[in-house]
C-alpha positions as CSV (number, residue, x, y, z in Angstrom):
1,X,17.8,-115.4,-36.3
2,X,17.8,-111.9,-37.3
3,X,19.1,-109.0,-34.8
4,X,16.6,-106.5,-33.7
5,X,19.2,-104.1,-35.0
6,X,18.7,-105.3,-38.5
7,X,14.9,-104.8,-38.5
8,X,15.2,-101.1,-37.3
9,X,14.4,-98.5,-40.1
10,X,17.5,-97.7,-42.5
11,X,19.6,-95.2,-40.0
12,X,19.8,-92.4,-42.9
13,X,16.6,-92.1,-42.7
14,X,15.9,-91.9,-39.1
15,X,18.4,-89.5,-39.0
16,X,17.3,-87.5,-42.0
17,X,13.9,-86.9,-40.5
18,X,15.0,-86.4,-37.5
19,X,17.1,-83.7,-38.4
20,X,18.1,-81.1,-35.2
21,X,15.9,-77.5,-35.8
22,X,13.1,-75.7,-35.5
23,X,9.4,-77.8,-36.1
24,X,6.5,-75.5,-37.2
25,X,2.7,-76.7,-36.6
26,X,0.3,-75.5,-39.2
27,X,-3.7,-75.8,-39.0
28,X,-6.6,-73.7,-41.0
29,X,-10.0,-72.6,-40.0
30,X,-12.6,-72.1,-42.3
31,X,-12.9,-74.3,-44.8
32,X,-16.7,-75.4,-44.5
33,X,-18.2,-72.0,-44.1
34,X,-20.3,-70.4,-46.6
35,X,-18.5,-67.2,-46.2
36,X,-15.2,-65.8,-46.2
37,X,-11.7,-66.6,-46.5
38,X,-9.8,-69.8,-45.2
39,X,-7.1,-69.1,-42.7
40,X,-4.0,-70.9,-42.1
41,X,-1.6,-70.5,-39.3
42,X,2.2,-71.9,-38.5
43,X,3.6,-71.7,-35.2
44,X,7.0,-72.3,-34.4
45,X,7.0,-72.6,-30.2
46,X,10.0,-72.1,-27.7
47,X,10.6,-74.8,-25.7
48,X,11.9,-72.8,-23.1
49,X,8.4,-70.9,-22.7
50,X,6.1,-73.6,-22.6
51,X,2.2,-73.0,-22.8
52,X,-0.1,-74.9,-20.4
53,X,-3.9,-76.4,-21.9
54,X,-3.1,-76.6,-25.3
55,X,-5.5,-78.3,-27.2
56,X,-7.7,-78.7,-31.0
57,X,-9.8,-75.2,-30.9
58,X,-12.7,-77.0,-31.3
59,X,-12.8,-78.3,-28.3
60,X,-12.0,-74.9,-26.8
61,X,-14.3,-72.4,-25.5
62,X,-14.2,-69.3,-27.3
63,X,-12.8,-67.4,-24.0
64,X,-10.6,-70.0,-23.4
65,X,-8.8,-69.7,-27.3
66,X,-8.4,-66.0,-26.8
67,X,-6.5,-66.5,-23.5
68,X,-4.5,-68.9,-25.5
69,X,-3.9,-67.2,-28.2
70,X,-2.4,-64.3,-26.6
71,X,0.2,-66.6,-24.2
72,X,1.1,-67.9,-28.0
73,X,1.4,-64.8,-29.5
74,X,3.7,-63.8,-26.5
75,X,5.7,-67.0,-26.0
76,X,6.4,-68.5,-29.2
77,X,9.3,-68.5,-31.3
78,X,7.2,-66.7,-34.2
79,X,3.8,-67.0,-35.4
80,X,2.7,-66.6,-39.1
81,X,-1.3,-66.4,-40.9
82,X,-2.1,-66.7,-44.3
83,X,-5.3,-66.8,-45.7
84,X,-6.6,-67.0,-49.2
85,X,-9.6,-65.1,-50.3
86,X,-13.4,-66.1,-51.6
87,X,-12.2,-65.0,-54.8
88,X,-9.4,-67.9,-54.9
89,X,-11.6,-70.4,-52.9
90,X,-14.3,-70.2,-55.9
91,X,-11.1,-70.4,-58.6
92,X,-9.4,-72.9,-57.1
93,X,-11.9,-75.2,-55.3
94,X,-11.5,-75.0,-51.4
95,X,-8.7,-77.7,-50.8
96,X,-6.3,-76.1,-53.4
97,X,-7.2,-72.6,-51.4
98,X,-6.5,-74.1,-48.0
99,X,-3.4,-75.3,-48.9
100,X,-2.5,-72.4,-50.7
101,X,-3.2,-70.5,-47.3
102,X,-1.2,-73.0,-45.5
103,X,2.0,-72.4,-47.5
104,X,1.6,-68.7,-47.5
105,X,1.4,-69.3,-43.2
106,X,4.8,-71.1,-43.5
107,X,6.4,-68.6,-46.3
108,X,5.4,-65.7,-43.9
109,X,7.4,-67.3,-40.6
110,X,10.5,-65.3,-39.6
111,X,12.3,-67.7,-38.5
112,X,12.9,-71.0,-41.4
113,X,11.7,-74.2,-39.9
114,X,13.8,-77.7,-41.1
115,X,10.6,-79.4,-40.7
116,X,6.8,-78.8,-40.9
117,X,3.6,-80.5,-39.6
118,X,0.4,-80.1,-40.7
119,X,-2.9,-81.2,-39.6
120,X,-4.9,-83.7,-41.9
121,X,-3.6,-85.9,-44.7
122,X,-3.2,-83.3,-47.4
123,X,0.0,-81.2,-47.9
124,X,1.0,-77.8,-49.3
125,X,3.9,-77.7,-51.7
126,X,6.8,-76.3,-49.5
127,X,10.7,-76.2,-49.6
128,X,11.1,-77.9,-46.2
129,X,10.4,-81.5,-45.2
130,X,6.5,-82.1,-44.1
131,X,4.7,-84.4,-42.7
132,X,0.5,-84.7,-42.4
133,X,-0.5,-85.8,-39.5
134,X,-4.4,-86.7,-39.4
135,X,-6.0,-85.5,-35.8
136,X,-2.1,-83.1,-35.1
137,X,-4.6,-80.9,-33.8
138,X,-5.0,-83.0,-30.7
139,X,-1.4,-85.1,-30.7
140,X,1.1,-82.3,-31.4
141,X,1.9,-79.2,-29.5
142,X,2.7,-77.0,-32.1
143,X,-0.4,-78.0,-34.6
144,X,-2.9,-77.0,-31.5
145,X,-1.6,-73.6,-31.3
146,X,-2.1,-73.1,-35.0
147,X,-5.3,-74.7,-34.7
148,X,-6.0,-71.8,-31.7
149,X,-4.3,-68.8,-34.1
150,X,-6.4,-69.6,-37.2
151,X,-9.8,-70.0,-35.3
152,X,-9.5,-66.8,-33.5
153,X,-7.8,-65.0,-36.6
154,X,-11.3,-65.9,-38.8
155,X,-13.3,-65.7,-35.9
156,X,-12.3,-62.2,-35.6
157,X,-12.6,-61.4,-39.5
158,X,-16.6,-62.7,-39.2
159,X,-16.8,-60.2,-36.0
160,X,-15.6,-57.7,-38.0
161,X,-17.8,-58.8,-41.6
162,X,-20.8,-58.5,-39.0
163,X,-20.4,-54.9,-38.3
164,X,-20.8,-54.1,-42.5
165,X,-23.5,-57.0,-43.0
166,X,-25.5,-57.1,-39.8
167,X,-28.2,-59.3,-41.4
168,X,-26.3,-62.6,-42.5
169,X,-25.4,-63.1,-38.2
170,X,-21.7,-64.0,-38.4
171,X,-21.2,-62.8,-34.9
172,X,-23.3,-66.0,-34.1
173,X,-22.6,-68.9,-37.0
174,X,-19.3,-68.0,-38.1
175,X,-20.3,-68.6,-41.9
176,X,-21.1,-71.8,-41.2
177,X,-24.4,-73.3,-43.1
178,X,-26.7,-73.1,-40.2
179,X,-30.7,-73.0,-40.3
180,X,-30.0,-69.2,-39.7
181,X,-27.6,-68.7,-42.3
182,X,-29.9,-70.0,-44.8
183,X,-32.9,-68.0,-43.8
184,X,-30.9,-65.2,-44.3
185,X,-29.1,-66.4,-47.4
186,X,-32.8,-66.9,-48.8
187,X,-34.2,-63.0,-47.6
188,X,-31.3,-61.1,-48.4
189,X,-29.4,-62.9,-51.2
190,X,-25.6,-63.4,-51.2
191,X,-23.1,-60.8,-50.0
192,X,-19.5,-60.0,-51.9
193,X,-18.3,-62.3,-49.6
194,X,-20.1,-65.9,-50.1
195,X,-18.4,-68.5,-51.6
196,X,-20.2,-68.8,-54.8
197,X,-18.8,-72.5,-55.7
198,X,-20.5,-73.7,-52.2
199,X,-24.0,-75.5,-53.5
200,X,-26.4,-73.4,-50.9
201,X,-24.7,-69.8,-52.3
202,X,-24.9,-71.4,-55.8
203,X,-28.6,-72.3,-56.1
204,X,-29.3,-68.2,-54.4
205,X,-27.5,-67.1,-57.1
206,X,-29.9,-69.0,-59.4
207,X,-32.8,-68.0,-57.9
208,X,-31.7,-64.2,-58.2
209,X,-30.9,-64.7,-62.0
C-alpha cells in the first residue's frame, strides 16, 4: 500500500510555488465597452493593514468601490494601472490589448512581486511566476482590489470623456453597448474614441462612408 506521503505533489514544486514574497492581484475593466481604453490594475496589499468588504466590483455599488478604493490606495503595499489605448485595442484585437494593459499594471509596481495572480484564464507575458485564476475576482483578496482600482480608474476616464462628448451618455453606460449608446452611435456617428474593430462602431462607420 502506498504512503500518503508518496502521493503528495513532488516537494520542489510545492515549494517553488510557494515561494516566500510579495503576491500581486491583477484585474481589468473595460474590455466590452464600445469606447475607450481597457484598464488593468495590480495590487500588491499589506497584510498588516487589512481592508474590510473586499469583493468583485461588479457586485459593488459604485459608492461603495470609491470608499474602497481610497482605503486601497492608502493601505496597500503599492498599487499600479496600466491601460492600453483604442488605438492598440483596434491593432491588436481586445484580448492581446488587455493583456498588454495587464503587464504594463505589473511593470509599473514599485515594489517586484515573486508571484502574480490574475483574474480569468488568460495570461500576460511577465518575468515573475503567474498564475490565472478564473472568478480571482471573488476568491482572492488581492485580485478584488484590482478588480475595485480598474473599475473606478475607467469609470472615472468615461466621467471625464462625458464632459468633451456630452451626447454619447458615458456618465450613465460606461461605453457599454446599451439601447442608449446605439441611439446615439446612430444620430451622432462615432467619436475619436470608439473602438472601430467592435461590430456596432464598425457597421456606423459604414454607413457614414
Amino acid at each position: 500500500m502506498r504512503s500518503k506521503k508518496s502521493l503528495a505533489a513532488p516537494e520542489q514544486a510545492v515549494l517553488a510555488w510557494d515561494a516566500p514574497g510579495l503576491v500581486a492581484g491583477v484585474d481589468e475593466a473595460g474590455r466590452g465597452p464600445l469606447a475607450g481604453p481597457v484598464v488593468a490594475a495590480a495590487v500588491i496589499l499589506d497584510e498588516l493593514r487589512p481592508i474590510q468588504g473586499l469583493a468583485d466590483s461588479k457586485v459593488l455599488t459604485a459608492r461603495r468601490r470609491q470608499v474602497l478604493y481610497e482605503q486601497i490606495m492608502a493601505r496597500s503595499l503599492c498599487c499600479s494601472v496600466g491601460q492600453a489605448s483604442v488605438q492598440e485595442i483596434d491593432a491588436l484585437n481586445i484580448l492581446q490589448a488587455t493583456l498588454l494593459a495587464m503587464r504594463r499594471a505589473v511593470d509599473g509596481l514599485r515594489l517586484k512581486p515573486v508571484k502574480v495572480l490574475v483574474d480569468g484564464n488568460q495570461l500576460p507575458t511577465l518575468p515573475v511566476l503567474a498564475q490565472a485564476i478564473v472568478g480571482g475576482d471573488a476568491k482572492v483578496a488581492a485580485i478584488s482590489a484590482a478588480s475595485i482600482v480598474a473599475k473606478v480608474t475607467r469609470d472615472r476616464w468615461c466621467e471625464q470623456y462625458h464632459e468633451l462628448f456630452p451626447q454619447y451618455g458615458f456618465d450613465r453606460h460606461k461605453g457599454y453597448g446599451t439601447a442608449e449608446h446605439l441611439a446615439a452611435l446612430s444620430r451622432h456617428g462615432a467619436s475619436p474614441e470608439h473602438r472601430r474593430s467592435f461590430a456596432p462602431v464598425a457597421r456606423v462607420y459604414k454607413e457614414q462612408a
